[in-house]
C-alpha positions as CSV (number, residue, x, y, z in Angstrom):
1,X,10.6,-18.1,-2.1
2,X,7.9,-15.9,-3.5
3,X,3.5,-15.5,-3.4
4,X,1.7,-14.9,-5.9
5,X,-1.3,-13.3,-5.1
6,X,-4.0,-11.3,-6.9
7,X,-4.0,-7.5,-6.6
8,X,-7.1,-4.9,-6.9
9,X,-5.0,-2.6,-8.9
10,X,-1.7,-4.1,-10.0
11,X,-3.3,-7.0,-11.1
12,X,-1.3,-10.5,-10.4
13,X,1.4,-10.4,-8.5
14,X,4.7,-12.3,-7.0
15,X,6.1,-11.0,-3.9
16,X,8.7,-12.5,-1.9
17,X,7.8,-14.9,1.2
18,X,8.9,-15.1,4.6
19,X,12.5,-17.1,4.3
20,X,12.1,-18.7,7.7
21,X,9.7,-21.6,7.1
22,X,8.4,-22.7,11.1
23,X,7.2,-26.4,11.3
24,X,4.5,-25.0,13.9
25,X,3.5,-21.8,12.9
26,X,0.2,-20.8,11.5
27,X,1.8,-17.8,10.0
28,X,3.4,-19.5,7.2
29,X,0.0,-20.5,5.6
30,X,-2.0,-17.7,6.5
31,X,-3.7,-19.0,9.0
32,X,-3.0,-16.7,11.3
33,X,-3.7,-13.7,9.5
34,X,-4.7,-12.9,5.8
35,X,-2.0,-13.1,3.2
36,X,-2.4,-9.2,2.0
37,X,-1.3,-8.1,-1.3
38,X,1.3,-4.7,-0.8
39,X,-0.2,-1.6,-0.9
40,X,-0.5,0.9,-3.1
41,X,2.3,3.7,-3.3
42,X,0.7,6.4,-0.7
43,X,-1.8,4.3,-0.3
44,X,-2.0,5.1,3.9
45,X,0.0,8.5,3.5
46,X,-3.5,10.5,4.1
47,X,-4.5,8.1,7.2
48,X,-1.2,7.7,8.5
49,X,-0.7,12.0,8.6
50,X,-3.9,12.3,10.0
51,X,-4.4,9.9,12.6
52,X,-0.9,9.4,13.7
53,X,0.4,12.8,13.2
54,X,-2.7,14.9,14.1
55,X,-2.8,16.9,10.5
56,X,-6.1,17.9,9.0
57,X,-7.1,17.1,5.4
58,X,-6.2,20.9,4.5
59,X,-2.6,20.0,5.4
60,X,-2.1,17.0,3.9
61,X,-3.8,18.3,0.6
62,X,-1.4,21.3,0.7
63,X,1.3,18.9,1.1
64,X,0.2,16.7,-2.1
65,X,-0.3,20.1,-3.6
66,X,3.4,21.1,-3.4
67,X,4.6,17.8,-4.4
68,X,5.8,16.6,-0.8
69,X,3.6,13.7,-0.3
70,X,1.4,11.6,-2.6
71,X,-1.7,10.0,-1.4
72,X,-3.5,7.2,-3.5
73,X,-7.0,8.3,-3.6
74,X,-9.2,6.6,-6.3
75,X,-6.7,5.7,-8.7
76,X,-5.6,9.7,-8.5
77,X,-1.6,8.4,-8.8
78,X,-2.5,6.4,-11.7
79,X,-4.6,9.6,-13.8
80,X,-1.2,11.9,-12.8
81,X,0.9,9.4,-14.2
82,X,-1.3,8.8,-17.0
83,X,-1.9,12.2,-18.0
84,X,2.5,13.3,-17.9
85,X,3.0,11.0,-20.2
């Protein structure tokens, strides 16, 4: 089972679906919550080292400095990538 869904970035999209199929479940149609398209590759690196793990923007910029993490900022994954090739 797959969803296709529209992405800001990627564009369209088919990811897989729940397998489990509840008759009475609003989770199923989206009901419940929105149906969210995946996120982007480091896309909550930056929030998730600052908020959960107490690091300051320095840190995590000398961290995507050296190669360690990679933080989507503005399409900044997408220029790297663009401009190695």
């Amino acid at each position: 089972m797959a969803l296709e869904m529209d992405h800001s970035v990627a564009g369209h999209v088919i990811v897989p679906a729940h397998p489990a199929k509840y008759s009475r479940s609003p989770i199923a149609d989206g009901s419940f919550a929105p149906l969210l398209p995946p996120p982007m590759l480091g896309e909550h690196t930056e929030e998730t080292l600052i908020n959960l793990l107490g690091m300051t923007s320095d840190e995590v910029d000398k961290l995507e400095d050296e190669g360690i993490v990679s933080c989507w900022r503005d399409s900044s994954i997408v220029k790297r990538a663009q401009s190695a090739a």
